[in-house]
C-alpha positions in Angstrom: 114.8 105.5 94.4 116.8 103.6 91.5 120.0 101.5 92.3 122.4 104.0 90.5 121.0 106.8 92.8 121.9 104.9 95.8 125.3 103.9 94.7 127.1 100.6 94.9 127.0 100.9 98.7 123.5 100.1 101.2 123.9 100.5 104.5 121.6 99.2 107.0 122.4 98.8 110.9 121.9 95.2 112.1 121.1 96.0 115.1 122.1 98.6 117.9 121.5 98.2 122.2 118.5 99.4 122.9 118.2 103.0 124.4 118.3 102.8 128.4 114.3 103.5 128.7 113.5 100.2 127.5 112.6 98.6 130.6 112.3 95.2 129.3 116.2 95.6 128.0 118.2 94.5 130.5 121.3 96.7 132.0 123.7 97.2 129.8 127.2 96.0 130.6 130.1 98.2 131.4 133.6 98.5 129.2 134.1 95.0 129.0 136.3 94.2 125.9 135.7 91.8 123.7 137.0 90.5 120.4 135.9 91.8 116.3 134.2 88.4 115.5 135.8 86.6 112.2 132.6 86.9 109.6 134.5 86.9 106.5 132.8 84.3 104.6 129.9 83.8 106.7 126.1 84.2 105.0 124.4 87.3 105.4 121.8 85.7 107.5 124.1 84.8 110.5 125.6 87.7 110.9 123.5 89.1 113.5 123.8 86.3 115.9 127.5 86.2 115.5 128.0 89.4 116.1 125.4 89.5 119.5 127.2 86.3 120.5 130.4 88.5 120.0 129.1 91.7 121.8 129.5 94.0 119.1 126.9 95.2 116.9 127.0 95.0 112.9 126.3 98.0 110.2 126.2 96.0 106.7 127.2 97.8 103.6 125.4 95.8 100.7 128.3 95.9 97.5 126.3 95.3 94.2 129.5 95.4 92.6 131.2 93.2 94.4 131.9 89.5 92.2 132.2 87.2 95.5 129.3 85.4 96.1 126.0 86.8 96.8 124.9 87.1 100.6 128.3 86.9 101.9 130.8 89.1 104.0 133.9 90.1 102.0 135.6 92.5 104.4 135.1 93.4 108.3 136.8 96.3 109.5 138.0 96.5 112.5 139.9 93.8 111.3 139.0 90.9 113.0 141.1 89.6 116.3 140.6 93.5 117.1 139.9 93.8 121.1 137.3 96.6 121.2 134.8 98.1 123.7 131.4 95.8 124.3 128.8 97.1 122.3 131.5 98.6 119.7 129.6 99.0 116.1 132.0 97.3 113.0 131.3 97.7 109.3 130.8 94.1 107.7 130.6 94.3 103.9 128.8 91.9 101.8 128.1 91.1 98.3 125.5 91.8 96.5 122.4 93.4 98.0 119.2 92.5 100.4 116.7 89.9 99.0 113.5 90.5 97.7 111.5 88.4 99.9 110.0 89.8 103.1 111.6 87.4 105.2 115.0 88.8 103.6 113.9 92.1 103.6 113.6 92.0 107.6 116.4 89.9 108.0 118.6 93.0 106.1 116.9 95.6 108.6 117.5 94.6 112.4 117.5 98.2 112.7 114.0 98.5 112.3 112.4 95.4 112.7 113.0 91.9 115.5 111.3 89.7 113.7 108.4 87.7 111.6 106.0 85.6 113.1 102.3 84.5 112.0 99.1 84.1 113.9 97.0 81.5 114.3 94.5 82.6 111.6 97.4 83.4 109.3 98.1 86.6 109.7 101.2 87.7 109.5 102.6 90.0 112.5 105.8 92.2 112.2 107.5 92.8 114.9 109.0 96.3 114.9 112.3 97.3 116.8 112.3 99.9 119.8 112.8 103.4 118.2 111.8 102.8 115.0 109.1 105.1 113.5 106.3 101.8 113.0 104.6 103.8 109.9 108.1 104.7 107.9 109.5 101.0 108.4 106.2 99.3 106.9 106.2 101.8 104.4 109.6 100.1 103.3 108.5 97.2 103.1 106.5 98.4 100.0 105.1 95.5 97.3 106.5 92.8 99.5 103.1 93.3 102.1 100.5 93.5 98.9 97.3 91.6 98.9 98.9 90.0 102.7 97.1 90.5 106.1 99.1 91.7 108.6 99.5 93.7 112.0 102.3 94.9 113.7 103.5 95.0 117.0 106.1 97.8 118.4 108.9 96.2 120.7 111.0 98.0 123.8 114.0 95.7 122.6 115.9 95.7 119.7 116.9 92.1 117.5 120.5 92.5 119.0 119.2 92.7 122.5 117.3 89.6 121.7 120.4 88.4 119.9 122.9 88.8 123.6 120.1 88.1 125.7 119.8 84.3 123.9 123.6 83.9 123.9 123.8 85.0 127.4 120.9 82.4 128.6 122.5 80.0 126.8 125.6 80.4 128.4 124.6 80.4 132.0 126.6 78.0 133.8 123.4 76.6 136.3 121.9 75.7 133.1 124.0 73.2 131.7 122.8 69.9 134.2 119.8 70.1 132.6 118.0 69.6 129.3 116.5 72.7 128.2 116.2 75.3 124.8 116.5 78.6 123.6 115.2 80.5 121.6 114.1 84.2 120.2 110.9 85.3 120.0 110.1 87.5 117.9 106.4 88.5 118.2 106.9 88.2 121.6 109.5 90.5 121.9 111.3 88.0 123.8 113.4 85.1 124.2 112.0 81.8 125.4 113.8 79.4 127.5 112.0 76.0 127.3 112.7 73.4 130.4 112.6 71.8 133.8 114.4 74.8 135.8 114.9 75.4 139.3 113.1 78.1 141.2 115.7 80.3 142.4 117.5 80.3 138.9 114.0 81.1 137.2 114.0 84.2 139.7 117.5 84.8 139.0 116.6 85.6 135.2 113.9 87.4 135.1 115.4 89.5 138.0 118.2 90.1 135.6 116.1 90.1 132.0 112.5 90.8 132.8 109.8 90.6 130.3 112.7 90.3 127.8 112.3 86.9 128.8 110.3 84.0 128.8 110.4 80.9 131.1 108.3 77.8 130.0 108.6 74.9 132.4 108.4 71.4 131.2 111.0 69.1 129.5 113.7 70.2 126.8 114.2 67.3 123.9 117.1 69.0 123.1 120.5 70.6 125.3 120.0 74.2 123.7 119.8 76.0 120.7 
């Protein structure tokens, strides 16, 4: 389909809770509010974590006639400061359109797709989001896959669940005396938390995150991430 049959407007959802069969998902929480995030401004590319960090969850609307700069969010409606339902969905325009690179291509479509990773042998592996019909979303990807290896790997999660989940580790209070990191985990379908943690908190996670998380013991170099 051409540009001028899809209008100056894309829209693409960033990312949505997964559905309550996802049993690696963990519970969703109830009516908590919380605040419409400030993105105006912000690259395209940190959106997503923002907005998970946030609890709501972003639809971006690509403007390819928009003059700000490319890749960024002009407008964020409800405005934000807005106190709003967890898990609310907001509209976060931004300028210009998705990238033509794979990488950018996946990063515009946390609908469909967690993540990138790569194998040891150099293929790459897509990880596809929970719900998302695996065929139709690789399909989309169209000339940015030619002449590349590559598998795929279906996920029970979504990005934003990844997304809240890493904020939420990251966060946890019995955490912060020791040296540890965080991060997602795309091929995995999971987030990874790297460092020397106690037992009974270990328990305590997965209890509450289950294979949505990943504990590695051993020393952090760094606080978090």
């Amino acid at each position: 389909m051409s540009r001028a049959g899809l209008g100056p407007l894309l829209i693409l959802l960033v990312g949505a809770l997964s559905p309550a069969s996802c049993a690696s998902a963990p519970a969703a929480v109830g009516a908590a509010r919380v605040t419409v995030p400030d993105l105006i401004g912000a690259e395209a590319d940190a959106i997503g974590e923002q907005s998970a960090q946030a609890g709501v969850k972003p639809i971006l609307r690509y403007r390819w006639d928009s003059t700000a700069a490319p890749r960024t969010v002009i407008a964020v409606a409800p405005t934000p400061g807005t106190t709003v339902e967890r898990g609310t969905s907001i509209t976060v325009e931004v300028a210009g359109a998705p990238g033509a690179s794979l990488d950018e291509r996946i990063a515009a479509d946390r609908e469909h797709f967690v993540g990138l990773g790569t194998d040891p042998d150099g293929t790459l592996v897509i990880a596809v989001a929970a719900g998302a019909d695996r065929a139709a979303a690789v399909a989309a990807l169209g000339t940015t896959l030619l002449n590349r290896r590559f598998r795929t790997v279906v996920c029970p999660v979504t990005h934003a669940d990844l997304e809240r989940i890493r904020a939420e580790v990251s966060a946890t209070a019995s955490l912060h005396a020791t040296g540890y990191t965080v991060h997602l985990e795309a091929t995995a379908c999971a987030v990874r938390l790297t460092g020397d943690i106690a037992p009974p908190v270990v328990r305590a996670l997965h209890q509450r995150y289950g294979g949505a998380l990943i504990v590695s013991s051993g020393p952090s170099p760094t606080p978090h991430t």
